[in-house]
C-alpha positions in Angstrom: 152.9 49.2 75.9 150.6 50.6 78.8 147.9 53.2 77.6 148.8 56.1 79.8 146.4 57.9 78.2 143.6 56.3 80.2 144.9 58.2 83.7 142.9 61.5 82.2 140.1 62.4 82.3 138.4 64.3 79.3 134.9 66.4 79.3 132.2 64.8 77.3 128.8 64.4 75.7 127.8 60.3 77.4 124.6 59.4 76.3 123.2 57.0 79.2 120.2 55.1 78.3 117.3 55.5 80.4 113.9 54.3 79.2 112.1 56.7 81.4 113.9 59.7 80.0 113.7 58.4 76.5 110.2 58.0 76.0 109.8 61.8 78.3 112.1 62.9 75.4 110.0 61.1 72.8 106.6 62.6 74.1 108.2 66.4 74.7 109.4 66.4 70.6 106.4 65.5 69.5 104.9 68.8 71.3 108.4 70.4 70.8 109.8 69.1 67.8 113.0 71.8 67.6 113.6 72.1 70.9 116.0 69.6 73.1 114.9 69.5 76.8 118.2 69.0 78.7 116.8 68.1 82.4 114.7 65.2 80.4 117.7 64.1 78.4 119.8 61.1 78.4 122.7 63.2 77.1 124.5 64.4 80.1 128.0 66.8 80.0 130.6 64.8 82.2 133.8 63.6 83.3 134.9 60.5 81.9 138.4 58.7 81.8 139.9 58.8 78.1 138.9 55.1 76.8 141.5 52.4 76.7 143.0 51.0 73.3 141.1 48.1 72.7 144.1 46.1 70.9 147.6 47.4 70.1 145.7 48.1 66.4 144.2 51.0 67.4 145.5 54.3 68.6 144.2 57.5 70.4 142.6 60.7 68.4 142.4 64.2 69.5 139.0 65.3 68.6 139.2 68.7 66.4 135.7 69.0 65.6 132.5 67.0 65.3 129.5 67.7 63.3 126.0 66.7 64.8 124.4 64.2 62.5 120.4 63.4 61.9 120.9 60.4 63.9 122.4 62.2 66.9 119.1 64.1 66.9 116.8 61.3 66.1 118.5 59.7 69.4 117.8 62.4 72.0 114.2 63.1 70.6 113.4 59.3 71.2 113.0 58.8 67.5 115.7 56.3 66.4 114.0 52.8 65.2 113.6 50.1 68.2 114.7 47.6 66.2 117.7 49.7 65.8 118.5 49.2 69.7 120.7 45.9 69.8 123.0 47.2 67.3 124.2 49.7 70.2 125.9 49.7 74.0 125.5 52.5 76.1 126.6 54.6 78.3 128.5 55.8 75.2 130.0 59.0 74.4 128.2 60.5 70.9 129.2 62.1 67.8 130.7 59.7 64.9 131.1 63.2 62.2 135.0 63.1 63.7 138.3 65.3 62.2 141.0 64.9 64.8 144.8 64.5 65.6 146.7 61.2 66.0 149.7 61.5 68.7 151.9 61.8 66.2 149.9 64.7 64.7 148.8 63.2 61.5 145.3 65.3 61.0 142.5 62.4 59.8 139.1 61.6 59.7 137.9 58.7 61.4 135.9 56.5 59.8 133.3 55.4 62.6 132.0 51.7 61.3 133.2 49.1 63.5 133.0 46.0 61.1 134.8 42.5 61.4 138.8 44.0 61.1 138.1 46.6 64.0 136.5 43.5 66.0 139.5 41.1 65.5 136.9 38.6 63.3 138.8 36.4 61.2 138.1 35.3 58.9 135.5 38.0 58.2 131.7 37.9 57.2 130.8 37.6 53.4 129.9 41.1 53.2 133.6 42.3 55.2 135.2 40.3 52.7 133.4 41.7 49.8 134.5 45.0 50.7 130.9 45.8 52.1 131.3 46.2 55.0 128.8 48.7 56.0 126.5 45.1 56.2 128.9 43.7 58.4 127.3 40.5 59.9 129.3 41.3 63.5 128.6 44.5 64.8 127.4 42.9 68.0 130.3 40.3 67.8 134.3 40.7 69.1 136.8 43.0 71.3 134.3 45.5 70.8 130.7 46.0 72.8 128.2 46.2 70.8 127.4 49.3 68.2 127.3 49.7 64.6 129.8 52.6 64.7 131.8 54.9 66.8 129.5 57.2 69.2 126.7 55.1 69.7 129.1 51.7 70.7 130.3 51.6 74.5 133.8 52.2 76.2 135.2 54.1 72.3 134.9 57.6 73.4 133.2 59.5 70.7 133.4 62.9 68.8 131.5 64.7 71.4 134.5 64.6 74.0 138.4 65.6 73.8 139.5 62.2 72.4 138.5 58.9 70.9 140.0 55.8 69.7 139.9 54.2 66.2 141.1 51.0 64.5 144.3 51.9 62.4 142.5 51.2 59.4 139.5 53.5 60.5 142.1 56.3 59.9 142.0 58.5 56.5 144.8 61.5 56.2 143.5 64.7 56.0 145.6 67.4 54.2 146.3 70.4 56.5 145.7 72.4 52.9 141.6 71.5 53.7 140.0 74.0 56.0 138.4 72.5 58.8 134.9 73.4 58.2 135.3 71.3 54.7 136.8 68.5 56.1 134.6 68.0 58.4 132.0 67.4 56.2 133.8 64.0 55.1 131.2 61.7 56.6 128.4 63.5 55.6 129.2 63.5 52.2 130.4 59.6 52.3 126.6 59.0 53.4 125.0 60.6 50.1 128.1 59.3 47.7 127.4 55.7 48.4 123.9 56.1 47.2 124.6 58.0 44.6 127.8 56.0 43.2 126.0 52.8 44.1 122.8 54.3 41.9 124.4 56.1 39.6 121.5 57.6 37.1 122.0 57.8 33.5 122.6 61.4 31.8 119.2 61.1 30.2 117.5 60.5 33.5 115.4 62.8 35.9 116.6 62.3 39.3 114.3 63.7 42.3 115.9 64.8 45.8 113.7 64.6 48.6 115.0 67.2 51.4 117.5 69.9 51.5 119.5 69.5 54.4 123.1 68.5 54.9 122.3 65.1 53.3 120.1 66.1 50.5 122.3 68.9 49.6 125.2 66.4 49.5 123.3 64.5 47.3 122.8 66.9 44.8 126.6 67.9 45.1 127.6 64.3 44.6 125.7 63.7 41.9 127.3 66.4 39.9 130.6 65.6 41.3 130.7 61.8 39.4 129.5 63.9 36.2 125.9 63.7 36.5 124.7 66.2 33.7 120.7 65.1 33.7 118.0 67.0 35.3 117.6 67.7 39.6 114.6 68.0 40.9 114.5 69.0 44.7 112.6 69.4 47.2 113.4 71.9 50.0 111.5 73.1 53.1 112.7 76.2 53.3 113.7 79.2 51.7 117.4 79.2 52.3 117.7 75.2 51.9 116.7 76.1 48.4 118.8 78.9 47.4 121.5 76.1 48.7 120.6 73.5 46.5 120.5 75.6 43.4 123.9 76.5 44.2 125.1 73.0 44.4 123.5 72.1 41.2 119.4 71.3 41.2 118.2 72.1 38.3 114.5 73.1 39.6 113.4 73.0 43.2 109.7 71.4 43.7 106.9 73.7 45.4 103.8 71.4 44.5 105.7 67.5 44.3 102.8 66.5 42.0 102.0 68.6 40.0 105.7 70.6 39.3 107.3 66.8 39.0 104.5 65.9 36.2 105.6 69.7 34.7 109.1 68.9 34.4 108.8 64.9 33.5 105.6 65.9 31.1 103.2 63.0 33.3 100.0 63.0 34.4 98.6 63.7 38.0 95.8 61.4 38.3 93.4 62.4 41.0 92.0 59.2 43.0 88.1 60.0 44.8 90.4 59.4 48.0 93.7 59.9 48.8 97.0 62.2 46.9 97.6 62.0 43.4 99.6 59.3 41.6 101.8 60.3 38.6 101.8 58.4 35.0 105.3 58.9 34.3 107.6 60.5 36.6 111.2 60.9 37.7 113.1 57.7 37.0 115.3 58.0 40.1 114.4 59.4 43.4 116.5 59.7 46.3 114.8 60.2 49.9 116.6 62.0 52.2 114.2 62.6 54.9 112.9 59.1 55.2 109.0 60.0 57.0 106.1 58.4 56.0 105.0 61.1 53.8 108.0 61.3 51.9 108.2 57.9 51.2 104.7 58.0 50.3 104.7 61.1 47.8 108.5 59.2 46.5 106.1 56.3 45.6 103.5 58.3 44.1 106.1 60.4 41.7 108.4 57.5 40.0 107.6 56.2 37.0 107.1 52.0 36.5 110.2 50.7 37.3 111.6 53.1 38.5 113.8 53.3 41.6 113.7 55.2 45.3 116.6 55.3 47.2 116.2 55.6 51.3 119.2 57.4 52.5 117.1 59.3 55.0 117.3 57.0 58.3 113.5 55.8 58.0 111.9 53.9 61.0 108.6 52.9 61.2 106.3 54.3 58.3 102.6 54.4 57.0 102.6 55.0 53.3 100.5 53.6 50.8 102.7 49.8 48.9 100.7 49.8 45.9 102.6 51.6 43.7 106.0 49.4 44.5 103.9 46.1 42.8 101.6 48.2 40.3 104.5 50.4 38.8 107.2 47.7 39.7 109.0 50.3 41.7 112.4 49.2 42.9 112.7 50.2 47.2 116.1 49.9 48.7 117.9 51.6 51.3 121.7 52.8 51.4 123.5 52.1 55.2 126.5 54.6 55.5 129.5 53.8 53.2 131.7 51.3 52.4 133.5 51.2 49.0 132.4 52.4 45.6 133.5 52.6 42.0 133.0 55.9 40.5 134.5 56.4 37.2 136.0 53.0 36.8 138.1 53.9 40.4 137.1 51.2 43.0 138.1 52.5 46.5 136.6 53.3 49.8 134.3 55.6 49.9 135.7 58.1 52.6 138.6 58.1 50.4 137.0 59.4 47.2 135.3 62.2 48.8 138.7 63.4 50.5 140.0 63.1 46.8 137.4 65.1 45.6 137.4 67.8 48.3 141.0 68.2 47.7 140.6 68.6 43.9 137.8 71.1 44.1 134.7 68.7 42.4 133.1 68.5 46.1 133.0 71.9 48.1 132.2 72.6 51.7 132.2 76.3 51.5 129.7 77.7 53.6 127.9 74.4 54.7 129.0 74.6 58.3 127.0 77.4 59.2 127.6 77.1 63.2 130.4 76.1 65.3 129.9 75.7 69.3 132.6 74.1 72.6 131.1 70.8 73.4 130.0 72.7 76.9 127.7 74.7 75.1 126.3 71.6 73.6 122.6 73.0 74.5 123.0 75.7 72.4 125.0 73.9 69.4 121.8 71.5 69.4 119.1 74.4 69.4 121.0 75.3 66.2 120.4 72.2 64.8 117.0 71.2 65.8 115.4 74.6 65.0 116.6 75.2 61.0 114.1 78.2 60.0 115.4 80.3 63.0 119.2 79.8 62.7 119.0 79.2 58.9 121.5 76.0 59.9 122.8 73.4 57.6 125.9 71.7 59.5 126.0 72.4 62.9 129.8 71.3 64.5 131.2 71.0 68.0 135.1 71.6 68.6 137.7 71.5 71.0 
């Protein structure tokens, strides 16, 4: 069947990759860290043709609504890994948070991985077949150009434009019953529930929550959604990321890291001659939603021996001080997106039991999206989302 959707032409956020303007963009947010520098960008609002179905197993989505994600920003203020690089193709349109329309009007979200089924790869890699396959060992492989996921992958479209296409089985129905601004939030809330389901913490166990953004707030949400009933420590920034994560069910929120987390875990801040404190005891779990070498670091410092931190923040390159992984026999792992979980003896994808629980009232949205812009006024929907304090901003969505 020919794809006469490719004839129009839709308005859209293309990110084209120039090294020049990435590394001005790198240097201007380390002066001007919530601030986004259009002129300097390699974000650039266009005209591009509707991108072509790259098998008869995909179809086309009309974009709804698109939230902007901590990669997004990392990306335009030159802080995305470099190692990171290869598993992108650019130009390519951004925005992978997507809620949209198929043409026969089914409301979904799109699932933005692009692992060996989207890529025609059979028989798929160990990790595909497994059901894993956020570690998909073809993301540069295929019918596909190279990218991990959807808005950072060439010739897809991406949430930051009128339409995009998506594999069949990238498609999860949305009930029209769920308001936008909660279904939205679908992806977000898939990248703190595979962490959490994958780590699921005892009852008896302390778990620590290192930032209170979207992520870290989802965290906290998950964990009480799978029937976590132990103690939440968190650790917000600001004022109003706190009052949000007591809402969503941390127990305490963390001023002094140190010296409040050896309060509430009754351990002891030992003081080196040199250098921050180290903890005797401490949380058993933590998860790290920021991902900076300090955070890190502090994580480190505040588990007890074998303990366990969990990276869900996107962390690059980082200084931080290894001794306490051998010394306390500290687990480190990282979590990459979602895939499939079990949570309460239910094994399904992991898109799917967030939907579920959305639907069913366990996971809320209610208030999370606290701005909503037109992909024209992009540079405004991003100075929402870059400066927090100002805008007191937690999700920050684009729409058509």
């Amino acid at each position: 069947m020919k794809d006469v959707m490719t004839k129009k032409q839709m308005t859209a956020l293309e990110f084209r990759l120039s090294i020049p303007r990435y590394l001005i963009s790198k240097g201007l947010s380390t002066l001007f860290p919530h601030r986004l520098f259009p002129k300097a960008s390699c974000l650039h609002l266009t005209q591009v043709p509707t991108p072509i179905l790259p098998s008869p197993d995909w179809v086309h989505v009309k974009v709804e609504a698109c939230g902007i994600c901590g990669s997004d920003l990392n990306a335009l203020r030159g802080n995305e890994s470099y190692s990171m690089e290869p598993y992108s193709s650019f130009p390519a349109i951004m925005g992978h948070e997507i809620i949209g329309r198929t043409e026969d009007g089914t409301r979904v979200a799109v699932e933005n991985i692009l692992p060996c089924c989207t890529r025609d790869i059979v028989p798929p890699c160990r990790h595909c077949a497994d059901g894993d396959y956020n570690l998909c060992g073809h993301f540069i492989d295929g019918k596909v150009a190279p990218g991990v996921c959807i808005g950072f992958t060439r010739g897809l479209g991406g949430g930051f434009s009128e339409h995009v296409v998506a594999h069949k089985s990238q498609l999860f129905p949305i009930p029209d019953s769920l308001p936008l601004h909660s279904a939205v939030l679908v992806d977000s809330l898939a990248s703190a529930m595979q962490p959490v389901a994958t780590h699921a913490p005892k009852n008896t166990d302390t778990v620590l929550v290192i930032g209170a953004g979207i992520i870290g707030l989802n965290t906290i949400q998950c964990l009480r959604a799978i029937g976590f009933t132990g103690t939440i420590l968190a650790v917000a920034r600001h004022v109003f990321q706190a009052n949000w994560a007591k809402k969503l069910g941390a127990t305490h929120i963390i001023k002094n890291i140190y010296n409040d987390v050896a309060q509430h875990t009754h351990a002891r801040v030992l003081k080196p001659i040199m250098g921050p404190p180290v903890l005797e005891g401490g949380v058993d779990l933590v998860f790290d939603c920021v991902g900076s070498s300090q955070t890190v670091d502090s994580a480190l410092r505040v588990t007890r021996k074998r303990g366990k931190v969990v990276l869900v923040g996107t962390a690059g390159t980082l200084k931080m001080d290894a001794s306490p992984i051998w010394f306390k026999e500290i687990v480190l792992t990282g979590s990459a997106m979602f895939g499939q979980t079990t949570i309460q003896e239910k094994r399904q994808r992991t898109y799917q039991h967030v939907i579920d629980m959305l639907s069913d009232g366990r996971l809320s949205g209610n208030g999370l999206v606290t701005h909503e812009f037109p992909v024209t006024d992009y540079v405004a929907a991003f100075d929402a989302a870059l400066n927090k304090v100002r805008h007191k901003s937690v999700k920050v969505v684009l729409t058509n």
